[in-house]
ChimeraX commands (.cxc) that place a marker at each C-alpha (Angstrom):
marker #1 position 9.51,-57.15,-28.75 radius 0.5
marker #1 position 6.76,-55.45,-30.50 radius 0.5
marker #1 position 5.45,-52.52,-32.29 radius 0.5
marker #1 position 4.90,-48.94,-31.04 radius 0.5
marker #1 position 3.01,-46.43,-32.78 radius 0.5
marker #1 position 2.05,-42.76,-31.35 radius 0.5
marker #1 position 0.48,-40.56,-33.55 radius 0.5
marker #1 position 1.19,-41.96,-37.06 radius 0.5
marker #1 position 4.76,-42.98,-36.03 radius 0.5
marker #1 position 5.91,-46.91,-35.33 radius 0.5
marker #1 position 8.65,-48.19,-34.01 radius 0.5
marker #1 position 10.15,-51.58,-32.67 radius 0.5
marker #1 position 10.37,-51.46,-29.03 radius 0.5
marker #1 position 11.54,-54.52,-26.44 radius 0.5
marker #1 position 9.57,-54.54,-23.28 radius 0.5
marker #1 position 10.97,-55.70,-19.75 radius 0.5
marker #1 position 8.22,-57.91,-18.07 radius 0.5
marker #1 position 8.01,-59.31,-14.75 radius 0.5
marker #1 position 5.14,-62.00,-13.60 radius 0.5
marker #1 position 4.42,-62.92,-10.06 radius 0.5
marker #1 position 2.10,-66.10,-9.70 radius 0.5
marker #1 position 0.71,-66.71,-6.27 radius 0.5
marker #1 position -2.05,-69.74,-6.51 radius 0.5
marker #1 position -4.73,-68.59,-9.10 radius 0.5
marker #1 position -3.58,-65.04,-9.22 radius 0.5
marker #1 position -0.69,-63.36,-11.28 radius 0.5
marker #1 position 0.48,-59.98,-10.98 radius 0.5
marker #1 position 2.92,-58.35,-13.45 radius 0.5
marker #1 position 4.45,-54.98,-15.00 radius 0.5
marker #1 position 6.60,-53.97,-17.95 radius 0.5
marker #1 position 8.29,-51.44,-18.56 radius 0.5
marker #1 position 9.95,-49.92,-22.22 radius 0.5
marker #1 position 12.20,-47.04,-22.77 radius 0.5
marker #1 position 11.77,-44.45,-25.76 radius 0.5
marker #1 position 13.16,-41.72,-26.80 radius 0.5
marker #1 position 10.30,-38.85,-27.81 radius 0.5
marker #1 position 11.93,-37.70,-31.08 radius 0.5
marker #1 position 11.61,-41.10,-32.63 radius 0.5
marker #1 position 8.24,-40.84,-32.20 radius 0.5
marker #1 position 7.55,-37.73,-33.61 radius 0.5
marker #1 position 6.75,-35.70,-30.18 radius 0.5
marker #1 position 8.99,-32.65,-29.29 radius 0.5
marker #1 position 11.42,-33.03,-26.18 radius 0.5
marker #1 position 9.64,-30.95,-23.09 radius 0.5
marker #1 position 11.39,-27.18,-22.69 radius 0.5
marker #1 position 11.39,-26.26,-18.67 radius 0.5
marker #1 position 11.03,-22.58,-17.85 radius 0.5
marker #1 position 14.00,-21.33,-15.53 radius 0.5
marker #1 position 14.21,-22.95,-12.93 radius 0.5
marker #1 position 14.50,-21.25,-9.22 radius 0.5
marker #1 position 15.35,-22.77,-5.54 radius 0.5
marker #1 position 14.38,-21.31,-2.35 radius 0.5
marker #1 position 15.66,-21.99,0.97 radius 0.5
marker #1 position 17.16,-20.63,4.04 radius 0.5
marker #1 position 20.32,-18.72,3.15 radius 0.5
marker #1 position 23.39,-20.12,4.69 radius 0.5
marker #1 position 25.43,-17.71,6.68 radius 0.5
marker link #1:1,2 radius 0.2
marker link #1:2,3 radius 0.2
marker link #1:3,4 radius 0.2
marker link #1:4,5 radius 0.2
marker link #1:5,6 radius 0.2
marker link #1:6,7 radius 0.2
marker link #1:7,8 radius 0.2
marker link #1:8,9 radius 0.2
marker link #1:9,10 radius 0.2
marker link #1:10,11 radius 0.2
marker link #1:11,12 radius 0.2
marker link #1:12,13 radius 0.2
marker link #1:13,14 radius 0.2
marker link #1:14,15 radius 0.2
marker link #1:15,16 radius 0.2
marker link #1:16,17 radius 0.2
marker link #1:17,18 radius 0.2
marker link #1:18,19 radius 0.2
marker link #1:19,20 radius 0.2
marker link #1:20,21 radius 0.2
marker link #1:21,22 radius 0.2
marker link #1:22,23 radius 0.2
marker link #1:23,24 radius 0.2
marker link #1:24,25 radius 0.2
marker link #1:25,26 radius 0.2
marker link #1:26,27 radius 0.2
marker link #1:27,28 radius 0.2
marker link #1:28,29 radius 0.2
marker link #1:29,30 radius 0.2
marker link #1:30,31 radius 0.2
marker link #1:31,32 radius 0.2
marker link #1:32,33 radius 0.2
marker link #1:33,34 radius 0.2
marker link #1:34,35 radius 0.2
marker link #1:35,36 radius 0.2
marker link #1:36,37 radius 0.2
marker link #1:37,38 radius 0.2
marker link #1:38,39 radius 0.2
marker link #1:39,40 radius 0.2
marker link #1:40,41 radius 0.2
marker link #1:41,42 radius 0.2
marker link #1:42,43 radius 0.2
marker link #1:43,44 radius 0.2
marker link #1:44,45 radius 0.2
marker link #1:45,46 radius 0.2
marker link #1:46,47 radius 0.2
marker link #1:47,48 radius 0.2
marker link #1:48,49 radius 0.2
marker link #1:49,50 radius 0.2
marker link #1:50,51 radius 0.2
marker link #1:51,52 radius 0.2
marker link #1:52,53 radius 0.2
marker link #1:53,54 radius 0.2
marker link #1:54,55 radius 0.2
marker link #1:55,56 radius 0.2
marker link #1:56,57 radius 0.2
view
């Protein structure tokens, strides 16, 4: 658990880890989940969207 802050805004956030260790080496990731708005930034507005394909007959 730790702080977050984008552009002016902070938040508490809880990051998933994983570690590997392999002899002297360790490899890991993490991983958080946020929603935008609590940060300040605008959700993302997608034009319309069109599909193209093979016309079924």
């Amino acid at each position: 658990m730790g702080k977050l802050t984008v552009d002016g805004f902070t938040k508490l956030v809880t990051w998933e880890a994983t570690v590997k260790l392999n002899d002297n080496t360790s490899m890991g990731s993490a991983t958080m989940r946020c929603d935008m708005v609590n940060l300040g930034i605008e959700k993302p507005v997608a034009g319309q969207v069109v599909l193209v394909g093979e016309a079924n007959d």
